[in-house]
C-alpha positions in Angstrom: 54.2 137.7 18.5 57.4 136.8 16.9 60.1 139.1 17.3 63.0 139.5 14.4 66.6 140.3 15.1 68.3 140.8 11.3 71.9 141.7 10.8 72.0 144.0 7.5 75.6 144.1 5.3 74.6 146.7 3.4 77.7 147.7 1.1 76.8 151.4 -0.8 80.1 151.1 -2.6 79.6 148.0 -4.4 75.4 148.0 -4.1 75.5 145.2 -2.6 73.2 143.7 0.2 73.7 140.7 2.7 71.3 139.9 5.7 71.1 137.1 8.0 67.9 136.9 10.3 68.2 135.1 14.1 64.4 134.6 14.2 61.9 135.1 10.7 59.3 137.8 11.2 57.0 137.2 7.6 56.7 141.2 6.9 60.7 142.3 7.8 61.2 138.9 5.8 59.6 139.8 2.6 60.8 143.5 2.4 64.3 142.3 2.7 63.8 139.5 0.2 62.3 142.4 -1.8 65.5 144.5 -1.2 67.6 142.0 -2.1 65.8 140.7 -5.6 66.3 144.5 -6.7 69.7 144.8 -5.9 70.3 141.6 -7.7 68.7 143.1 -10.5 71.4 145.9 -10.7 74.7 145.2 -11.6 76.1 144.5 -8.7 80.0 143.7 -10.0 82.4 145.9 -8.7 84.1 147.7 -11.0 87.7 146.9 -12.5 90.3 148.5 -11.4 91.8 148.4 -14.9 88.3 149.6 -16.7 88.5 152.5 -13.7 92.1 153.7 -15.5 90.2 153.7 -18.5 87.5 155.5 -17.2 89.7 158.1 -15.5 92.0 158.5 -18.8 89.0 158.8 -21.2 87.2 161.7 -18.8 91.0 163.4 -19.0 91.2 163.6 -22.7 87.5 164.2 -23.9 86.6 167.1 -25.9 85.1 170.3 -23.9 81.6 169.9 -22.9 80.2 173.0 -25.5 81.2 170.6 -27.9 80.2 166.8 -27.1 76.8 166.7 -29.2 78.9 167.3 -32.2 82.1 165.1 -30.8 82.8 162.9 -27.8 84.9 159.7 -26.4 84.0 157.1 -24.9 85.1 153.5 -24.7 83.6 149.9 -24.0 85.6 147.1 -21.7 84.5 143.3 -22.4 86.5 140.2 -21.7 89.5 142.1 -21.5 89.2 143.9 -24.3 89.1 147.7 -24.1 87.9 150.0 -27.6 88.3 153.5 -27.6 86.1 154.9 -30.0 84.4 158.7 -31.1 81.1 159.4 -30.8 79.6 162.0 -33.8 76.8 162.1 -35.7 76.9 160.8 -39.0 77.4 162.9 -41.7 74.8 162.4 -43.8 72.2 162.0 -41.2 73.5 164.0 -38.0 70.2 162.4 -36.3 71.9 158.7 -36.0 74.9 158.7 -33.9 78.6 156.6 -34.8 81.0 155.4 -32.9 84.4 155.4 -34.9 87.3 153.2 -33.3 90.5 154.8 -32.4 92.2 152.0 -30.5 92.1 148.4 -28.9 93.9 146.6 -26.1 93.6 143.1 -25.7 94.9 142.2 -22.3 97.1 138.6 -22.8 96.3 136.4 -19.6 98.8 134.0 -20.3 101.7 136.2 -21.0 100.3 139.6 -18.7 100.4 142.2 -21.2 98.4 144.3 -22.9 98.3 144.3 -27.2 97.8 147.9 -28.4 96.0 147.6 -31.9 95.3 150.8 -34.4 92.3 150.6 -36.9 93.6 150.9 -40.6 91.8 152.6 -43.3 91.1 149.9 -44.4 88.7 148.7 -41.1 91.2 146.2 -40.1 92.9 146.6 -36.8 97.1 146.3 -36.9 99.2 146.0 -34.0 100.6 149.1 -33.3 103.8 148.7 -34.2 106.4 151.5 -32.4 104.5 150.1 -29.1 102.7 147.3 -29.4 102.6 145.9 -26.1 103.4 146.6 -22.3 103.0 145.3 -18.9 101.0 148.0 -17.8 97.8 149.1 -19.3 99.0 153.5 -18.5 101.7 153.0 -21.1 99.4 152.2 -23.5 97.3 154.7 -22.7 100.0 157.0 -23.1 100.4 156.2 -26.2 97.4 157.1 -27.3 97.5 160.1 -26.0 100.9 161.2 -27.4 99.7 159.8 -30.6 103.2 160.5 -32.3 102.3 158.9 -35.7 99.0 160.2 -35.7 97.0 156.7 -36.2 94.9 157.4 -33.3 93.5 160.7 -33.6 94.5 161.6 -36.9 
């Protein structure tokens, strides 16, 4: 009989699973092979730190919970591009849900800055133009949440 020593990198924080085995036992093998398929299958990317500020300052402002099946936040992050958006049912049929944008910032690689963008009656989005772009992505955030011209919230 074979014996098996594995070394297991198991990281709970980032679900994410390493092993290296010394010497192959076929059953200890195949369940970590198994492990490891269905942690791949997971989304396994850590999170940004960047989508976490968002995460954090979206959880701060949302409505009280009594009231989230009739209006909510929430917010999407792809490619650098962040959307803030309310969740309601529509009006006409309060069985499908919308998402309404509030705001958008566009991180700029090349020049490191976020873009803060407002969405116009009109369903265009306009740089927001008493701030439209900073260095750090809380400023923006700010912003927002100050709302001083009310083309955020309303």
């Amino acid at each position: 009989m074979q014996s098996s020593v594995y070394l297991i990198l198991l990281n709970v924080k980032y679900l994410t699973c390493n092993f290296i085995f010394v010497r192959q036992n076929e059953f200890l093998s195949s369940c970590l092979l198994s492990l490891t398929r269905k942690l791949k299958l997971m989304n396994t990317s850590p999170i940004n730190i960047n989508e976490r500020i968002v995460q954090d300052f979206i959880e701060q402002i949302r409505p009280p919970i009594e009231i989230r099946d009739e209006l909510d936040l929430g917010y999407s992050y792809q490619n650098n591009v962040i959307e803030i958006f309310e969740i309601r049912p529509r009006w006409d049929n309060p069985n499908e849900i919308d998402n309404l944008s509030l705001a958008k910032i566009k991180y700029v690689k090349t020049q490191k800055i976020w873009k803060l963008y407002w969405m116009r009656g009109s369903g265009k989005w306009q740089s927001y133009d008493p701030f439209p772009e900073s260095s750090h992505l809380e400023e923006i955030l700010s912003v927002i949440d100050d709302d001083e011209y009310g083309c955020f919230k309303g």
